[in-house]
C-alpha positions, 0 to 999 in steps of 0.5 A: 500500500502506497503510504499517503506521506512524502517519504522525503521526510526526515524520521528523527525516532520511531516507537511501536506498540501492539495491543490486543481486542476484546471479544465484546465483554464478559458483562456489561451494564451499570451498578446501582449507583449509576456507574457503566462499567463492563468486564473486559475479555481481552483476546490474541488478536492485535492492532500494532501502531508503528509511530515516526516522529518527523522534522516536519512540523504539525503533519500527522499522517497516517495509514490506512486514511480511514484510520482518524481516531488513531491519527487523534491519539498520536495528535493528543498524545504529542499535546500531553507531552507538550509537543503539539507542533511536532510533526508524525507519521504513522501506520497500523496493522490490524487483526481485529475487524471494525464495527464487531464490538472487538474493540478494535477502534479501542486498541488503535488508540491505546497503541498509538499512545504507546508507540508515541511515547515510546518514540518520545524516549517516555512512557504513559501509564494506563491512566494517563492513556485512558484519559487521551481516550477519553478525549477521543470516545468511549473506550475499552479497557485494553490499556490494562492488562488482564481482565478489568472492570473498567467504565468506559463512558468516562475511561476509568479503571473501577476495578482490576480482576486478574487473569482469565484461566485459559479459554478458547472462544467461538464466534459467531459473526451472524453479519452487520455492524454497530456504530459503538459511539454513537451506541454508547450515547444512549442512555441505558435505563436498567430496571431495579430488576435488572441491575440486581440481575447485574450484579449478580453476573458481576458477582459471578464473573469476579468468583469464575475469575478467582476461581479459575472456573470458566463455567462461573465466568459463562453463567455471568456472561449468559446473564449479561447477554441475556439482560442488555438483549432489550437494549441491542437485540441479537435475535439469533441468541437462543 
């Protein structure tokens, strides 16, 4: 692929990061004070950023063109270290499919902030990654590592839960896709129900994960499914 920058430019340091997708989230929804959060599901398939700080001065490119967000996180991340006059270029290279709920969008980002800094001769903690996130859109918690409780409306770490016991997954992709922006602006209007129903899944999810028992962490996950199919119907479920 012809890459849409003038190779003429002078690179002064390059940086590169790889982080992985999710497949969706082992539950999702919100606790009774009103707080979204989802429990991660972090998987082996990566997006890797390649970052080259140029001489150039504000010219940020990038490739694939489609990739804006990502060409964002390098422009926000430059600013965070006081360098918005910087000039970069970048490219990306995924395995994760867009517009699948596999937070492919999420770990562009999370690994341009990364490359970025690791160009920069610097380091961002994950915190700091997830509020350049924030400034861009709702978020995953794959800037953490292991499974997290994470809020991803105001990308926040709520809680770290450890690793998950070693599990093979089965997708089924049954076609169309989802704008999760424009998803995650609607407001989610639990019942009382409802969120008990939540908690409990969060409760068994927490207990599989600790246990290492995966039959725990599918019941939690069963549960969560099964509760936000109101809000973004699958009608093949059952």
């Amino acid at each position: 692929m012809k890459p849409d920058y003038a190779p003429a430019q002078t690179v002064i340091a390059t940086g590169t990061a790889r982080v992985p997708g999710t497949c969706g989230e082992l539950v999702q929804g919100q606790f009774a004070s009103g707080q979204d959060f989802l429990v991660t599901l972090p998987i082996n398939l990566y997006a890797e950023v390649q970052v080259e700080i140029t001489h150039e001065p504000r010219i940020v490119s990038v490739t694939p063109t489609h990739k804006v967000k990502t060409r964002a996180a390098v422009q926000k991340t430059l600013a965070y270290c006081s360098l918005d006059q910087t000039g970069a270029m970048m490219r990306v290279t995924s395995q994760l499919p867009e517009g699948k709920g596999m937070a492919s969008s999420s770990a562009d980002i999370v690994a341009a902030c990364r490359a970025t800094a690791q160009a920069l001769n610097t380091s961002l903690s994950a915190a700091e990654i997830s509020r350049i996130a924030h400034s861009i859109e709702p978020t995953d918690g794959v800037m953490y590592a292991s499974c997290v409780c994470y809020d991803h409306r105001q990308c926040c770490l709520i809680e770290q839960l450890g690793p998950l016991p070693p599990l093979r997954i089965l997708v089924i992709d049954l076609g169309g896709v989802i704008d999760t922006l424009t998803f995650n602006t609607q407001p989610k209007r639990y019942t009382a129900d409802e969120l008990d129903a939540i908690a409990h899944a969060y409760a068994l999810v927490k207990a599989g994960i600790h246990a290492g028992d995966p039959f725990l962490i599918g019941r939690a996950a069963t549960l969560s499914a099964r509760i936000n199919q109101r809000l973004l119907p699958k009608p093949q479920l059952d």
